[in-house]
PDB file of N, CA, C and O in Angstrom:
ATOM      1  N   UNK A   1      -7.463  14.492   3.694  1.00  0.00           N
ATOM      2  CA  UNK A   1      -7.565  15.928   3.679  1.00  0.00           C
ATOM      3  C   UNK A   1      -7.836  16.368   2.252  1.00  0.00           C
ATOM      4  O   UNK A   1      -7.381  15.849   1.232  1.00  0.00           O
ATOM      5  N   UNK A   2      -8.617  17.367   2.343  1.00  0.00           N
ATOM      6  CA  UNK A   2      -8.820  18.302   1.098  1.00  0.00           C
ATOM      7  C   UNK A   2      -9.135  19.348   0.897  1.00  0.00           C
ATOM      8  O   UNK A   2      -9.805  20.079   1.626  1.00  0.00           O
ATOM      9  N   UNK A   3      -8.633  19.594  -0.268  1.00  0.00           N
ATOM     10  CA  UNK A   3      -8.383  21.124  -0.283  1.00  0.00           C
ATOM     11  C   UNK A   3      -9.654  21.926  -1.144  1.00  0.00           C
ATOM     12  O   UNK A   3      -9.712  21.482  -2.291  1.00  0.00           O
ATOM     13  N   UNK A   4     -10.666  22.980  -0.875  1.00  0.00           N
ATOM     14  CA  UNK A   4     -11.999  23.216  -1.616  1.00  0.00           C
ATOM     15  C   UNK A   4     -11.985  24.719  -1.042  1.00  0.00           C
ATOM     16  O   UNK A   4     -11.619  25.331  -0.039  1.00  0.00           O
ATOM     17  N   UNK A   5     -12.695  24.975  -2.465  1.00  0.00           N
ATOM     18  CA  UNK A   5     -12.702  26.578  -2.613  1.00  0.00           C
ATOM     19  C   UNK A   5     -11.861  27.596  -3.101  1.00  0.00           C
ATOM     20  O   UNK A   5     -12.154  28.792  -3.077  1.00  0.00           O
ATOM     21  N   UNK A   6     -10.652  27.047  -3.614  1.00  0.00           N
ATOM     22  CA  UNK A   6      -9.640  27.921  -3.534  1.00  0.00           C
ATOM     23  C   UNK A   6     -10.005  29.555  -4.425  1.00  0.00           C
ATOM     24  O   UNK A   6     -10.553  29.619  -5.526  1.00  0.00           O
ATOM     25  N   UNK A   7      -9.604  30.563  -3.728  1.00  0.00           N
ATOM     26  CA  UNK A   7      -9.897  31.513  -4.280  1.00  0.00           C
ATOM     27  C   UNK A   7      -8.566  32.554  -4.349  1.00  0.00           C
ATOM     28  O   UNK A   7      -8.074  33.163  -3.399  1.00  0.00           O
ATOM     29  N   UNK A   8      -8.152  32.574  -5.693  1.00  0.00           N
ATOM     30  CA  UNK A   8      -8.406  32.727  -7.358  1.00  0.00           C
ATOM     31  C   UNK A   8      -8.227  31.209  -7.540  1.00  0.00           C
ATOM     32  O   UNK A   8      -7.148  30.679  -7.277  1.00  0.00           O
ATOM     33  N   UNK A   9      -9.411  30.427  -8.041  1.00  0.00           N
ATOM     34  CA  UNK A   9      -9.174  29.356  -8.900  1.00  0.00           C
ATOM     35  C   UNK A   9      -7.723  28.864  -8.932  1.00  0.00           C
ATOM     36  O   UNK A   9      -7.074  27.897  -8.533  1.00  0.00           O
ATOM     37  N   UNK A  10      -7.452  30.542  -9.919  1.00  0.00           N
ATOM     38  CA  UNK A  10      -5.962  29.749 -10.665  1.00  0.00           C
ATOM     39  C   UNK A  10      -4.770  29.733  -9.382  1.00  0.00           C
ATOM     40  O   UNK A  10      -3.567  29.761  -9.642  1.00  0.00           O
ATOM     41  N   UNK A  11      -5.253  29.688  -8.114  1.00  0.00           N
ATOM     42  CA  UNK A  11      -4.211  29.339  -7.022  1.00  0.00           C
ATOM     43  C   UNK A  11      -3.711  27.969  -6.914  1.00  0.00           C
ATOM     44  O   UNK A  11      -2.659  27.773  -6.306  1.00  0.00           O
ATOM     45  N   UNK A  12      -4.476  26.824  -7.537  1.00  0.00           N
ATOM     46  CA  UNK A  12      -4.065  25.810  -7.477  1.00  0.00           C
ATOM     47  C   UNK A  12      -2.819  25.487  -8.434  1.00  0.00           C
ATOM     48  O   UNK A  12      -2.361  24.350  -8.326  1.00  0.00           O
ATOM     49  N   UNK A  13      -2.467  25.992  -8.972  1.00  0.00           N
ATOM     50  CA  UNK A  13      -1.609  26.298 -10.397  1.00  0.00           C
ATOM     51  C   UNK A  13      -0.455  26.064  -9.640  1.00  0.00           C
ATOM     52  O   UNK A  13       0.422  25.331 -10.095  1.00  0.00           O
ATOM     53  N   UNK A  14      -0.296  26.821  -8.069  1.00  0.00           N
ATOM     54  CA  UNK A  14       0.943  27.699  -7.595  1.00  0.00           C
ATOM     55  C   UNK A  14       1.051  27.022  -6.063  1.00  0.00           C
ATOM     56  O   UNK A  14       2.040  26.430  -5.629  1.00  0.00           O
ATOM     57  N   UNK A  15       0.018  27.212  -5.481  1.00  0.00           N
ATOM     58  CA  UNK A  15       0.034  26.616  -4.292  1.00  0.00           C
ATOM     59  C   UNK A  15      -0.220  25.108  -3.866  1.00  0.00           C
ATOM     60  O   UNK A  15      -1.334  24.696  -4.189  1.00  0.00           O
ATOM     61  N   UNK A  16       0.504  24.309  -3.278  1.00  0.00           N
ATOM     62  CA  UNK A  16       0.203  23.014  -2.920  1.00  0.00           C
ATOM     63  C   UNK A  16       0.315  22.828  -1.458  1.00  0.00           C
ATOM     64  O   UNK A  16       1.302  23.211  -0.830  1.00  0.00           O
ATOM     65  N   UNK A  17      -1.129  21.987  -0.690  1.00  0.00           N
ATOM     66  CA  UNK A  17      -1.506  21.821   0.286  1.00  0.00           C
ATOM     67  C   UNK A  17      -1.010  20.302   0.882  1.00  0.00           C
ATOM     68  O   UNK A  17      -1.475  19.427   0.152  1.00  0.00           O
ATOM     69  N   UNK A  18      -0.265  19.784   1.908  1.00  0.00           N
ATOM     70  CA  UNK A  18      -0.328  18.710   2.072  1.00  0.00           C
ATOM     71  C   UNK A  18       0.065  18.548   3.792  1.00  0.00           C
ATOM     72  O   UNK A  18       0.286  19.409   4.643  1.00  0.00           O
ATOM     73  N   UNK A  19       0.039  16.887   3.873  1.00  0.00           N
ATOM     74  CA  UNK A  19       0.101  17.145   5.699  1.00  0.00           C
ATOM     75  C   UNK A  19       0.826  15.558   5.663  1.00  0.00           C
ATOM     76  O   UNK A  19       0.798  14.766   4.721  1.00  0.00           O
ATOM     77  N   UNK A  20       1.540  15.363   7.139  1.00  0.00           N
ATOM     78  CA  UNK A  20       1.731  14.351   7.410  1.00  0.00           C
ATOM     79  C   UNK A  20       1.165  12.880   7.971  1.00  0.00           C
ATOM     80  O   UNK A  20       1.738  11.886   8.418  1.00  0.00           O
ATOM     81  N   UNK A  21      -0.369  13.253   7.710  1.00  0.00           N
ATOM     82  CA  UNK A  21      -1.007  11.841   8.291  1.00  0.00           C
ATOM     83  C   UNK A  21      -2.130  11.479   7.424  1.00  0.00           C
ATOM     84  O   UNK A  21      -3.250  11.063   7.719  1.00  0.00           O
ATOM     85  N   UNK A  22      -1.476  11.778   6.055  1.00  0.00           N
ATOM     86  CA  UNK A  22      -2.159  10.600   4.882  1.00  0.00           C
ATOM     87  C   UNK A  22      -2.637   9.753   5.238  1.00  0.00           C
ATOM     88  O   UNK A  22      -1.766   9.257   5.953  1.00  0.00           O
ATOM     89  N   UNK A  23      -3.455   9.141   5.288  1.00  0.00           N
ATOM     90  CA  UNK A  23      -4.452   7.615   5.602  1.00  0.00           C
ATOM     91  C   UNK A  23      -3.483   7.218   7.057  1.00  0.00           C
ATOM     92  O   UNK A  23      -2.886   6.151   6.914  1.00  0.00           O
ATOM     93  N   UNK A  24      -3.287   7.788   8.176  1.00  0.00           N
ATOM     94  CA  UNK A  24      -2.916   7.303   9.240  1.00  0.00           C
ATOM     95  C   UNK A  24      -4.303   6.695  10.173  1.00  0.00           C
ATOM     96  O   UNK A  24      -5.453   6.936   9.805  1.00  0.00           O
ATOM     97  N   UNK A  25      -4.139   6.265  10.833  1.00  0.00           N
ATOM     98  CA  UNK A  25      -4.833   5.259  11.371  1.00  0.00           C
ATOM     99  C   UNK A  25      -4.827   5.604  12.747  1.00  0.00           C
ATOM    100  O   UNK A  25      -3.729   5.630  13.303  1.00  0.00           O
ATOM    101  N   UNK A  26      -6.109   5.943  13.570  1.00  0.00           N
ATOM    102  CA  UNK A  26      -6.067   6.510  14.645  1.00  0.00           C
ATOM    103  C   UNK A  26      -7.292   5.633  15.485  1.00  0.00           C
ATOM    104  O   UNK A  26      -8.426   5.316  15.126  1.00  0.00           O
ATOM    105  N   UNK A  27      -6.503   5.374  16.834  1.00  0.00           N
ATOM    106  CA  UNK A  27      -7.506   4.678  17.775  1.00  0.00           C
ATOM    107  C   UNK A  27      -8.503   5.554  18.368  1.00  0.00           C
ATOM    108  O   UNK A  27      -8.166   6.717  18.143  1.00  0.00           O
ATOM    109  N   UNK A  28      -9.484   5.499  18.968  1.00  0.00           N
ATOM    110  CA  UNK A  28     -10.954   6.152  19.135  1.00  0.00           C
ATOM    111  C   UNK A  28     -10.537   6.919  20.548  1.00  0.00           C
ATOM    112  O   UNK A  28     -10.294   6.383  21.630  1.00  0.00           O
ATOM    113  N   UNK A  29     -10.525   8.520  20.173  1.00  0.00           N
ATOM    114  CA  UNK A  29     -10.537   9.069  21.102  1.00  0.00           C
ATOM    115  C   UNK A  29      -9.053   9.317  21.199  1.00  0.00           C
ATOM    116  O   UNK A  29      -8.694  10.040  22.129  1.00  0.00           O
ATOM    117  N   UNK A  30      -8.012   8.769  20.282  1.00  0.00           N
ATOM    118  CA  UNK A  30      -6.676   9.691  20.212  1.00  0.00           C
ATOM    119  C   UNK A  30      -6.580  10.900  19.789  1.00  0.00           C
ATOM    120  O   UNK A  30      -7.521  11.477  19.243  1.00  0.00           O
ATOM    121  N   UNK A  31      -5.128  11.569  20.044  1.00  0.00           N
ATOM    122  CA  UNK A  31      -4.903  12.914  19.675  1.00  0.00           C
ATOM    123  C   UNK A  31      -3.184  12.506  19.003  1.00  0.00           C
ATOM    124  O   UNK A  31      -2.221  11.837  19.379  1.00  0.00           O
ATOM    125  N   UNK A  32      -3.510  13.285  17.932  1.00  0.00           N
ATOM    126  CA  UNK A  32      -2.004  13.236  17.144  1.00  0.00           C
ATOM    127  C   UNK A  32      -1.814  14.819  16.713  1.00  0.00           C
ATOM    128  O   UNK A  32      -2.648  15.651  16.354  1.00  0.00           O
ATOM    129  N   UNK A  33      -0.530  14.895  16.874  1.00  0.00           N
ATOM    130  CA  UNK A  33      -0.005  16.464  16.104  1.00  0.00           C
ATOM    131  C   UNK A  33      -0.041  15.596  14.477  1.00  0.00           C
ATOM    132  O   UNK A  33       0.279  14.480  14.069  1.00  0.00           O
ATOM    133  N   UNK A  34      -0.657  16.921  13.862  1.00  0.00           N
ATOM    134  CA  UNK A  34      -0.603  17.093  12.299  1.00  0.00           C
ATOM    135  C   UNK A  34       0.542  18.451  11.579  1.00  0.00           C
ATOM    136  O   UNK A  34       0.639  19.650  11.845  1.00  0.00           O
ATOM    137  N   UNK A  35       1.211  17.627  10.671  1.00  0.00           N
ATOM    138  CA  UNK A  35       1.912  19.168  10.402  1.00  0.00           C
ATOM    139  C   UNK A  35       1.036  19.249   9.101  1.00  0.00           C
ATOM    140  O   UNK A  35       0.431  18.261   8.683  1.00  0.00           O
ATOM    141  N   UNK A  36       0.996  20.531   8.453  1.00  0.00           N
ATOM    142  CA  UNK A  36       0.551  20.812   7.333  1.00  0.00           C
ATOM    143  C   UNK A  36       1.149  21.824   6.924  1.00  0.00           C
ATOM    144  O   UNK A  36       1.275  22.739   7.737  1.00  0.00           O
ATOM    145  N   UNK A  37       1.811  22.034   5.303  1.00  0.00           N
ATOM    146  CA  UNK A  37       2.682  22.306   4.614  1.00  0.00           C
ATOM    147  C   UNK A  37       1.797  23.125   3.372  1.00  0.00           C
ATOM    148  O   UNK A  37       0.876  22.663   2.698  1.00  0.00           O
ATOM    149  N   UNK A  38       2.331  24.333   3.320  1.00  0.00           N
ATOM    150  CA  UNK A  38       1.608  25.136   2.110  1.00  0.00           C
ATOM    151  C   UNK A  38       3.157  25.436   1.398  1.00  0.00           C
ATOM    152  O   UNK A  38       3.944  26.263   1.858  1.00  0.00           O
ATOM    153  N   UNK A  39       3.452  24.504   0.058  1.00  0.00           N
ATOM    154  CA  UNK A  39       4.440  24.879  -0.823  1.00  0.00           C
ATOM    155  C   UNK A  39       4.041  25.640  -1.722  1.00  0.00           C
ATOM    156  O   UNK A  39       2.830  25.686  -1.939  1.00  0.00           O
ATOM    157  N   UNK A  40       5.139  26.619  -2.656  1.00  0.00           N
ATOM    158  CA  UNK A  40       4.922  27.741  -3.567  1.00  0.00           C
ATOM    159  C   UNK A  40       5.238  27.574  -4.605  1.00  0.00           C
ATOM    160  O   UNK A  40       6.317  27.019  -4.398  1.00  0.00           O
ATOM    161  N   UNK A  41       5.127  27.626  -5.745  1.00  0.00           N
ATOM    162  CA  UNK A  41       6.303  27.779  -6.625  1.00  0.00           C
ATOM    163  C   UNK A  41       6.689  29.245  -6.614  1.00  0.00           C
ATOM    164  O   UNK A  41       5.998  30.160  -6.167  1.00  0.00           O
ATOM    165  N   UNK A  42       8.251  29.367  -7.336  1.00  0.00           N
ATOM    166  CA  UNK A  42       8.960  30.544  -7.571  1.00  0.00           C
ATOM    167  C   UNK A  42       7.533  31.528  -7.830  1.00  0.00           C
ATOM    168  O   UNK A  42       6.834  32.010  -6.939  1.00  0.00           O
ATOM    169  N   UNK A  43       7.318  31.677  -9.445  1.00  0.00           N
ATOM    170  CA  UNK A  43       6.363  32.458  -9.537  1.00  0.00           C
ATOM    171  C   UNK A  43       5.031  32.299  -9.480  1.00  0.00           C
ATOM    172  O   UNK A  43       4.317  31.493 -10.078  1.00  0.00           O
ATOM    173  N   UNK A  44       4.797  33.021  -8.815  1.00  0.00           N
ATOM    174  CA  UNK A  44       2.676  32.610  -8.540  1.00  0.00           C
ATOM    175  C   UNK A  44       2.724  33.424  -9.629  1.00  0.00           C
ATOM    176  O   UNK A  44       2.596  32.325 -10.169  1.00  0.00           O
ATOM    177  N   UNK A  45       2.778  34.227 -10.500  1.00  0.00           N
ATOM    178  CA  UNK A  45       2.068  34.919 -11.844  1.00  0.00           C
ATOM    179  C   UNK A  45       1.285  36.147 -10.653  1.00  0.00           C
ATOM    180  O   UNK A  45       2.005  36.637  -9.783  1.00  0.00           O
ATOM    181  N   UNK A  46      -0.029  36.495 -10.735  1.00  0.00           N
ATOM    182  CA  UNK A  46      -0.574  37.815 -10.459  1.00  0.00           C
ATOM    183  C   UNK A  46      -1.009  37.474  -9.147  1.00  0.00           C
ATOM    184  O   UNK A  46      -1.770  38.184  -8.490  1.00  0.00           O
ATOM    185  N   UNK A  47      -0.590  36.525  -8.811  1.00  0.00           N
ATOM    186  CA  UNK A  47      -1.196  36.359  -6.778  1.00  0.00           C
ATOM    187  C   UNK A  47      -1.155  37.164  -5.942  1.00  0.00           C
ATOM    188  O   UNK A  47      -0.062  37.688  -6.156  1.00  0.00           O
ATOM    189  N   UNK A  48      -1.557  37.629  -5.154  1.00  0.00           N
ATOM    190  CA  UNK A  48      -1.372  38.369  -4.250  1.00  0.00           C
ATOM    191  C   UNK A  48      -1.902  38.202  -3.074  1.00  0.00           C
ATOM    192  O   UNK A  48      -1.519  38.567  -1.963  1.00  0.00           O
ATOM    193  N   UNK A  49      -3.001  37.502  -3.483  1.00  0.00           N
ATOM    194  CA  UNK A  49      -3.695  36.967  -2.221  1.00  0.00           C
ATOM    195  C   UNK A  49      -4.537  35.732  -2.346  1.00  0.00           C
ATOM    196  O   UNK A  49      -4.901  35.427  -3.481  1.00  0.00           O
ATOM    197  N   UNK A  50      -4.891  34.992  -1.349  1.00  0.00           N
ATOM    198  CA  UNK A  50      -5.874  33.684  -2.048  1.00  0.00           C
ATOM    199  C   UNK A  50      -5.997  33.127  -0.289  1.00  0.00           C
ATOM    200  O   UNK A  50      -5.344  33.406   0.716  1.00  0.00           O
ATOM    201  N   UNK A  51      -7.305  32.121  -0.581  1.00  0.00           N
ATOM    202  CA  UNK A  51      -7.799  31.683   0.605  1.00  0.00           C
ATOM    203  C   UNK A  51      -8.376  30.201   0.209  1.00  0.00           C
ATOM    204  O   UNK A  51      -8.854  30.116  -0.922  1.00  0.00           O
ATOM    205  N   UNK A  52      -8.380  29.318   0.823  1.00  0.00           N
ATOM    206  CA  UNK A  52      -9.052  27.989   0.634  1.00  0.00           C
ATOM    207  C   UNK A  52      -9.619  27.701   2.166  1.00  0.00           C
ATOM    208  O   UNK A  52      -9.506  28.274   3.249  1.00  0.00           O
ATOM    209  N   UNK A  53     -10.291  26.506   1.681  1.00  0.00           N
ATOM    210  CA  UNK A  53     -11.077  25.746   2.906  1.00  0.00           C
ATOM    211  C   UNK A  53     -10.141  24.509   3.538  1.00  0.00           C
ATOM    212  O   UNK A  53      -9.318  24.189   2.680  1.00  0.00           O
ATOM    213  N   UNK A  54     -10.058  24.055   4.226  1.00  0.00           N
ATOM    214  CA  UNK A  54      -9.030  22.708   4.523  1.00  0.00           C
ATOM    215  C   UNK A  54     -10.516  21.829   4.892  1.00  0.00           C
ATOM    216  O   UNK A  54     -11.309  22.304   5.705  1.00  0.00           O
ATOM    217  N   UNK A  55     -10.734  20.747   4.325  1.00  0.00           N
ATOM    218  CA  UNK A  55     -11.376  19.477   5.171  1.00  0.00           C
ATOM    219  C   UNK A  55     -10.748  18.228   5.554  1.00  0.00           C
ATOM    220  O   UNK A  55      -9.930  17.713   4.792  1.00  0.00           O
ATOM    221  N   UNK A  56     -11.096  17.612   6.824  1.00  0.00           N
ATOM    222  CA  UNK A  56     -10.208  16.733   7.156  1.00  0.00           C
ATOM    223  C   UNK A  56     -11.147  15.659   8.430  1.00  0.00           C
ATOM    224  O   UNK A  56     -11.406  15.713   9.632  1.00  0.00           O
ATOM    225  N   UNK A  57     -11.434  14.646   7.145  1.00  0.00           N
ATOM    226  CA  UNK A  57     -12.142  13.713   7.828  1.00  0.00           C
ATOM    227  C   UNK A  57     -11.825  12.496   7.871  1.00  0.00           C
ATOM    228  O   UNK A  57     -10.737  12.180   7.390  1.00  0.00           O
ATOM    229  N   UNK A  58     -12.461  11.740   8.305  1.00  0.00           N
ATOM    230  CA  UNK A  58     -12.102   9.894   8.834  1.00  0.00           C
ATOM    231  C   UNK A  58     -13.686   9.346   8.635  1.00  0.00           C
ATOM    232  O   UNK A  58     -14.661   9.882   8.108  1.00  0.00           O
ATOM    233  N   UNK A  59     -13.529   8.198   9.212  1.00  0.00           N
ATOM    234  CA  UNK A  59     -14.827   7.011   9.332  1.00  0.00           C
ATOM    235  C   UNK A  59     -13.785   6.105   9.901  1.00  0.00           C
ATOM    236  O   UNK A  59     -12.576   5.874   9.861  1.00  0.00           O
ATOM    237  N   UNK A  60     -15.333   5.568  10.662  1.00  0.00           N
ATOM    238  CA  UNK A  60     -14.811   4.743  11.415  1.00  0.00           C
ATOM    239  C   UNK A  60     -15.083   2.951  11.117  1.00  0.00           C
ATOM    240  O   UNK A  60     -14.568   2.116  11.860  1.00  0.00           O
TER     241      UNK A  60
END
């Protein structure tokens, strides 16, 4: 997974993106629940709002 686009830039400063199936390993044509986790710190500084892209790919 990755995280692209973030808008204000400086959101990456504050916000961290992550999920539970880091390099998991999936048979062809399974289905798995993914959790995904947006942590904060205390102060974001002037945030107020922000948006990113999530990508989330494999090969086979």
């Amino acid at each position: 997974m990755t995280v692209t686009d973030w808008n204000p830039q400086t959101a990456t400063l504050s916000l961290f993106l992550t999920w539970n199936q880091e390099s998991a390993k999936l048979q062809t044509g399974a289905t798995v629940p993914a959790t995904l986790t947006l942590n904060i710190v205390a102060d974001t500084g002037d945030i107020s709002d922000f948006n990113f892209n999530i990508v989330i790919s494999g090969s086979a």
